[in-house]
C-alpha positions in Angstrom: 0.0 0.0 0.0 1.5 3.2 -0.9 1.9 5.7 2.1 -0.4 8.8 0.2 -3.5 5.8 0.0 -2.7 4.6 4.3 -5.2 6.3 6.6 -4.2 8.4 9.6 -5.3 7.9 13.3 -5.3 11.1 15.5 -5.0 10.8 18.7 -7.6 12.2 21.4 -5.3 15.2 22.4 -5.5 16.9 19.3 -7.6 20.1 18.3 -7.9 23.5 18.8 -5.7 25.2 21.8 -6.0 28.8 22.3 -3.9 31.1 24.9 -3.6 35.0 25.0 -5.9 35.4 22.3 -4.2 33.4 19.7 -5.3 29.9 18.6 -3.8 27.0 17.3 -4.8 23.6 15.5 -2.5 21.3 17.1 -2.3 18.0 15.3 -1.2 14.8 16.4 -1.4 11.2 14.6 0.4 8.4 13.1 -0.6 5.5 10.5 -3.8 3.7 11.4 -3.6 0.1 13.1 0.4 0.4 13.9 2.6 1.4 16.6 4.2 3.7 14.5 5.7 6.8 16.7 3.3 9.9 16.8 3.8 13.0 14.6 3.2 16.5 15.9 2.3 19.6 13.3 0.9 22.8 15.4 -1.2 25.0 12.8 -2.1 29.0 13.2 -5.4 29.0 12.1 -5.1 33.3 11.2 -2.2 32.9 9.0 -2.2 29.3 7.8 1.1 28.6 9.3 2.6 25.5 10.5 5.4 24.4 12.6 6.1 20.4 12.6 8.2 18.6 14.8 11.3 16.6 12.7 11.2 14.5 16.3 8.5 11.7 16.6 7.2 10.8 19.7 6.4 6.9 21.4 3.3 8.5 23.0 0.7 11.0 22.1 1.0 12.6 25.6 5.0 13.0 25.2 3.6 14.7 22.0 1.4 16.9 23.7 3.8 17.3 26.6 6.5 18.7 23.5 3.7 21.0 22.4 3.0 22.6 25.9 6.6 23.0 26.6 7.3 24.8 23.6 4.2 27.1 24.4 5.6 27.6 28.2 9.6 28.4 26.9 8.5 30.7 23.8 4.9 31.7 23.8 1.6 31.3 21.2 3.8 33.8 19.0 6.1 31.1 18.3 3.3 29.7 15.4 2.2 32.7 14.5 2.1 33.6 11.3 5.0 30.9 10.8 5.9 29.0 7.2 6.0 25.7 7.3 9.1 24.7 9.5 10.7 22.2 10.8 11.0 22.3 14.6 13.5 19.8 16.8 
């Protein structure tokens, strides 16, 4: 099966997440029916932006928990208005 025709399952801790007026889409999943690590992408819903995480994760929550972090150490303005990147 090629990877473009596999379906995706998001995990529960995904959606929207809002702070200091700004919010944010954040997105967390991995291939359907595996233990695949989990993929994070965090997406500025006024701009468009995205910032995704070259890191994968062996838990949604240590997903989330990179997320929050990043949010405590530099802020919502840290996706704002942000090109698609590549974060570590």
């Amino acid at each position: 099966m090629d990877d473009e025709d596999r379906e995706f399952e998001h995990s529960p801790l995904s959606g929207s997440f809002s702070r200091d007026g700004a919010i944010v889409d954040v997105e967390i999943y991995r291939y359907a029916d595996t233990q695949d690590p989990w993929q994070l992408v965090v997406i500025d819903l006024s701009s468009g932006g995205c910032t995704a995480w070259q890191e994968t994760f062996t838990t949604d929550r240590k997903a989330y928990e990179a997320f929050t972090a990043t949010v405590e150490a530099d802020g919502m303005a840290s996706f704002a208005g942000v090109v698609p990147t590549v974060r570590h």
